[in-house]
C-alpha positions as CSV (number, residue, x, y, z in Angstrom):
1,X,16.6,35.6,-20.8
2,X,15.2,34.6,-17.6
3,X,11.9,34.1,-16.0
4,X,11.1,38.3,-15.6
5,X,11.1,38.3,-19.4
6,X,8.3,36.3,-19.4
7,X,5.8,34.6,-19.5
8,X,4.2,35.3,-16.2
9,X,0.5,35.6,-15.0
10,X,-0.5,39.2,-12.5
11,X,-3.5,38.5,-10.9
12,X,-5.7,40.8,-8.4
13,X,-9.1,40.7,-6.8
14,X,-11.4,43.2,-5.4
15,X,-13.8,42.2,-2.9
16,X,-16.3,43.0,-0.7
17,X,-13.7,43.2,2.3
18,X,-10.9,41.0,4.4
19,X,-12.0,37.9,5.5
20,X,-11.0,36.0,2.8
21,X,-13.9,33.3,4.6
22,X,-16.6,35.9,4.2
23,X,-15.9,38.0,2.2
24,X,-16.5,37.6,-2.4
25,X,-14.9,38.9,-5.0
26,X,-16.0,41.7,-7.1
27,X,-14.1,42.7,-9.8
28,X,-10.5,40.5,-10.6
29,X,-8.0,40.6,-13.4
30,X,-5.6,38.5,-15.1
31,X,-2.7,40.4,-16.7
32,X,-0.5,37.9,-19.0
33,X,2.8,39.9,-20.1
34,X,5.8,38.4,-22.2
35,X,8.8,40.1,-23.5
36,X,11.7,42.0,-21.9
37,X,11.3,45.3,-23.2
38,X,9.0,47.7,-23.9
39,X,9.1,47.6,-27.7
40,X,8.8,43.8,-27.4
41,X,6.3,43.7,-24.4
42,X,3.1,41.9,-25.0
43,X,0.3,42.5,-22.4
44,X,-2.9,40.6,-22.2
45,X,-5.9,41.6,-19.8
46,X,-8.7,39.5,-19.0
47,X,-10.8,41.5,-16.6
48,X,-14.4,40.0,-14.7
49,X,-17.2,42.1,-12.8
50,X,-18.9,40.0,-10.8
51,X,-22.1,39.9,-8.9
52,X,-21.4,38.6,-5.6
53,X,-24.5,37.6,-4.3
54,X,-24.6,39.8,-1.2
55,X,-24.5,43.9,-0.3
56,X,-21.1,45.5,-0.8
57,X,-20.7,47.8,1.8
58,X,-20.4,51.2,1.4
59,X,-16.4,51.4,2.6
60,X,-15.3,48.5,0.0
61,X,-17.6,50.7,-2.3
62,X,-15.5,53.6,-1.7
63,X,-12.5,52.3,-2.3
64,X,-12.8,50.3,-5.4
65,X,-15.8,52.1,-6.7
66,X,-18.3,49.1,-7.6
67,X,-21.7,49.6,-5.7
68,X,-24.2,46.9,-5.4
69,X,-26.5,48.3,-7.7
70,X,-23.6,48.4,-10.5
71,X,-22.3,45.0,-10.1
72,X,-26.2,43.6,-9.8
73,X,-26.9,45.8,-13.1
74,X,-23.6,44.8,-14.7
75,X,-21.7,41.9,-12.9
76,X,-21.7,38.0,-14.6
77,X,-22.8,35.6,-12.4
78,X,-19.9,34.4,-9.4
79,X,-19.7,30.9,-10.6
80,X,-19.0,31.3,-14.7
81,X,-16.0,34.1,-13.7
82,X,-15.2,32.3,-11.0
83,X,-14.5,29.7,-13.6
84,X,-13.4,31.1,-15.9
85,X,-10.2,32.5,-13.5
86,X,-9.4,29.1,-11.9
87,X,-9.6,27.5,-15.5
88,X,-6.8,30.2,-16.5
89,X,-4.5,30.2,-13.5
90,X,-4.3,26.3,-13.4
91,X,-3.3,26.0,-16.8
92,X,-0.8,28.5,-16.8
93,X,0.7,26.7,-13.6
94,X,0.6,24.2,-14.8
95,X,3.1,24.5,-17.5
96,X,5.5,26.7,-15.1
97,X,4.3,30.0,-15.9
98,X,4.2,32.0,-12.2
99,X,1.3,33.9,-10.9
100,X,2.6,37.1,-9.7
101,X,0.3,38.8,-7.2
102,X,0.9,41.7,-4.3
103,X,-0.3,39.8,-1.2
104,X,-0.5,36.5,-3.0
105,X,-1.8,34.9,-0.1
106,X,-5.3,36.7,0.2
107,X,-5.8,36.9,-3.3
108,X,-5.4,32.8,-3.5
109,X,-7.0,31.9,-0.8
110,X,-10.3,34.2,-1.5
111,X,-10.4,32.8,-4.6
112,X,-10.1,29.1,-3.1
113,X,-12.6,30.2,-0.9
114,X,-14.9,31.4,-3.4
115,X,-14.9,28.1,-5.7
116,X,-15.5,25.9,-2.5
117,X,-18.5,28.0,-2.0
118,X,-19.9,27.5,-5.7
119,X,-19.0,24.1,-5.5
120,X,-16.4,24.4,-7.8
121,X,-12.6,22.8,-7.8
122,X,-10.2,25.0,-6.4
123,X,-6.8,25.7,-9.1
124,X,-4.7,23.2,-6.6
125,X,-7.9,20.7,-7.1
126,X,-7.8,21.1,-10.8
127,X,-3.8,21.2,-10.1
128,X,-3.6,18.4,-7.6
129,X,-1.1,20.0,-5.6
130,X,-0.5,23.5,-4.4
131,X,-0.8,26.3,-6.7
132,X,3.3,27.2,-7.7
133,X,5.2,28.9,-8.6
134,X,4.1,31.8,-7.1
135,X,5.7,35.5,-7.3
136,X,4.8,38.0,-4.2
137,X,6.8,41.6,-4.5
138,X,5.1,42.2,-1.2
139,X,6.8,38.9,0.1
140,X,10.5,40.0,-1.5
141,X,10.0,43.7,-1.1
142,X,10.2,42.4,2.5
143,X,12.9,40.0,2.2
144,X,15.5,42.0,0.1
145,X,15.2,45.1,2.1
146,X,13.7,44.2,5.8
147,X,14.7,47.4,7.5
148,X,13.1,50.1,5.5
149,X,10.7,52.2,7.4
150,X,7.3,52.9,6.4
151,X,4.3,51.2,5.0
152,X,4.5,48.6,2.0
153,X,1.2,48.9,0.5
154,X,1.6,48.7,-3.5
155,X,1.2,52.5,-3.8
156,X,3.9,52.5,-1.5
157,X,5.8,50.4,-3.3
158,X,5.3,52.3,-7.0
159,X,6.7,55.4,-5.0
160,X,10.4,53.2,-3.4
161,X,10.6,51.4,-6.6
162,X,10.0,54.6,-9.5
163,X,7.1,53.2,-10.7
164,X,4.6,54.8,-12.8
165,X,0.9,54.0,-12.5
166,X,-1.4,53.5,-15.5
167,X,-4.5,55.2,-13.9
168,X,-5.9,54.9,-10.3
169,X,-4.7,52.0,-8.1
170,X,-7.9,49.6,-6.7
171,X,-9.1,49.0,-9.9
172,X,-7.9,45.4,-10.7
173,X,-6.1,45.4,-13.9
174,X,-4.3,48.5,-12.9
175,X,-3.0,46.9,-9.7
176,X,-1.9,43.9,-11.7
177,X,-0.1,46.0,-14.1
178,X,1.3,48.3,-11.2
179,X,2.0,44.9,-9.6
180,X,4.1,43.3,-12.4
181,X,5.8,46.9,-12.8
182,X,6.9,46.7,-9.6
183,X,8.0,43.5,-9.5
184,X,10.2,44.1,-12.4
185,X,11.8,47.0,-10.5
186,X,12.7,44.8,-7.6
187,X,14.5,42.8,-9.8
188,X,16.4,45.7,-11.5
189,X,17.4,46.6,-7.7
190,X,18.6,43.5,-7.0
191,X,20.3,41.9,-9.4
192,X,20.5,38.0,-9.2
193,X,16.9,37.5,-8.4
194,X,15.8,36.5,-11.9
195,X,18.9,34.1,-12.0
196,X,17.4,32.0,-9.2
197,X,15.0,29.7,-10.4
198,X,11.3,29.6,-10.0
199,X,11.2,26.5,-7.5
200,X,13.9,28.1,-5.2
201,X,12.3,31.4,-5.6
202,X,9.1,30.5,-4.6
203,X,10.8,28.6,-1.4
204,X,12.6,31.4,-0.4
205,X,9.6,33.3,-0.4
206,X,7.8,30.3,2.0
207,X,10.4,31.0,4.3
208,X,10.7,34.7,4.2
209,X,7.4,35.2,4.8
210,X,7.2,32.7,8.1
211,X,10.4,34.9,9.5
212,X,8.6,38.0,8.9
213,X,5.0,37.0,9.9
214,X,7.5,35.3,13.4
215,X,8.9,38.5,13.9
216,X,5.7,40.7,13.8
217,X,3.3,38.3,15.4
218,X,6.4,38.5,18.4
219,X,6.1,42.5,17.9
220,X,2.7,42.0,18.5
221,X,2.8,40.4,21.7
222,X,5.1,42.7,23.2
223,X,3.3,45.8,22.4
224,X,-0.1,43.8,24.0
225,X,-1.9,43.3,20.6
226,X,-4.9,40.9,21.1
227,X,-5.9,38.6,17.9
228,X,-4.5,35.8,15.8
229,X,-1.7,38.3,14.2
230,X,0.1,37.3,10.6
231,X,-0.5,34.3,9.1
232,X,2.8,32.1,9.3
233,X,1.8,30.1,6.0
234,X,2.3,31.4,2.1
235,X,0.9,31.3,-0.4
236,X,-1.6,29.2,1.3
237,X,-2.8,28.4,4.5
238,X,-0.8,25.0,5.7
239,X,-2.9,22.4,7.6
240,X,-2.5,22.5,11.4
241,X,0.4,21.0,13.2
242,X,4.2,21.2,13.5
243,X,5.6,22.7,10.3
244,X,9.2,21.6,8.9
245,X,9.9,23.7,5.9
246,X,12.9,23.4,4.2
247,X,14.7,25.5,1.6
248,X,18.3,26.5,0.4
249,X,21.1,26.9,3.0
250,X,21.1,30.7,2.1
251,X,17.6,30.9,2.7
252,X,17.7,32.7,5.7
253,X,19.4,35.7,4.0
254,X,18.2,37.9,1.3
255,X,19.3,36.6,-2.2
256,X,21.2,39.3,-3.5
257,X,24.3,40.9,-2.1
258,X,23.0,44.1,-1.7
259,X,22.9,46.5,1.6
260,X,19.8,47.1,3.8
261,X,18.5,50.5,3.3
262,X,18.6,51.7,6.6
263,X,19.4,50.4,10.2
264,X,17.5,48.1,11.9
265,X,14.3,49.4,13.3
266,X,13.8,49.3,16.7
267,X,10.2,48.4,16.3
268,X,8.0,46.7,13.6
269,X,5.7,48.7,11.3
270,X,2.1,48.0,11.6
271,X,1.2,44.6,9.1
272,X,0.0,46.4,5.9
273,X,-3.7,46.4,5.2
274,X,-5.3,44.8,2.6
275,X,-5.9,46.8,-0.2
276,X,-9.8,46.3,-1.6
């Protein structure tokens, strides 16, 4: 057995948009799943519908379907879920368990966001370090096969990867469950993934995202894009100031032997959008 059989921790977020400073959380679910096979899969979901506090606009309303009305009529208050997910996430990191997420790094960092807001501890508060391991099939999706054209949002993703979805994707407990599907199909694809452990996993994936966020904030500039571009940290923002992250020798190149998918392309694809 290795660490895709289990146990490991989905977690998604909607919200009321993208700035991960601004913006709250609406609805979120924790997906915990053990067991290798289907016959001996266990899945537990924890779902929340919050009431953020503020107007959700009408496009994040569209996409996710929560209204203010709904999540004013139905929605617990921010703080108590709020809660009760950091409460959850911290102690499964803290015994090792990974949270597996599809763009870790906003999901994380709203959340932090959110708790500093409500005067609450933050997971790496309650933690005292950085929340780890963490699990991104956006981040290796990237990393194992960098030259595939096209988009890489998760619906995107269930199509490369043969992945069935439960019901309708931006609802949070089916994007967890998509999410942990996928992920599991990455690892099928490439096999020798789930024999590197969690700790160099989660490096590799600090260093595969820098190189990719390098590479398209460099695409950026040369096609005369204004703005701040990709964010060179994961999971988390790092604190200002030269950055020296180390990992494995063989960081640098994908960690399975297999072949790209296609040549190189001669341009970078447009940085996928958050997904409400």
């Amino acid at each position: 057995m290795t660490w895709i059989d289990g146990p490991l921790l989905g977690f998604d977020t909607e919200t009321t948009g993208v700035d991960v400073h601004t913006d709250r959380i609406v609805s979120a679910a924790l997906v915990r799943r053990d067991g290798a096979g289907p016959g001996q899969r266990r899945t537990v979901i924890r779902t929340w519908l919050l009431d953020p506090g503020i107007e959700i606009p009408a496009a994040a309303s569209a996409i996710h379907g929560i209204t203010t009305e709904r999540a004013r009529a139905e929605g617990e208050p921010a703080a108590l879920a709020l809660e009760e997910m950091a409460t959850a996430i911290a102690a499964a990191s803290r015994v090792g368990v990974p949270v597996v997420a599809y763009n870790a790094a906003f999901d994380l960092e709203i959340l932090a966001a959110e708790l500093r807001r409500h005067a609450l501890p933050t997971v790496a508060d309650r933690l005292g370090r950085d929340v780890a391991p963490v699990i991104d099939p956006l981040v290796l999706d990237r990393a194992e096969d960098r030259y595939r054209r096209g988009k890489r949002r998760l619906g995107d993703l269930c199509g490369v990867y043969g992945v069935s979805q439960a019901g309708d994707l931006h609802s949070a407990d089916v994007d967890v469950v998509a999410t942990l599907d996928v992920l599991a199909a990455i690892v099928a694809r490439y096999p020798g993934l789930d024999a590197v452990g969690l700790d160099r996993l989660h490096a590799y994936q600090v260093i595969a995202h820098r190189a990719w966020a390098e590479g398209f904030n460099a695409w950026r500039v040369s096609q005369g894009f204004e703005g701040p571009g990709a964010e060179l940290a994961w999971p988390s923002r790092l604190p200002a100031g030269p950055v020296n992250l180390r990992a494995p020798a063989d960081v640098a190149e994908p960690l399975n032997a297999a072949a790209p998918s296609a040549a190189p392309a001669t341009a970078a694809t447009p940085a996928p959008q958050r997904e409400l």
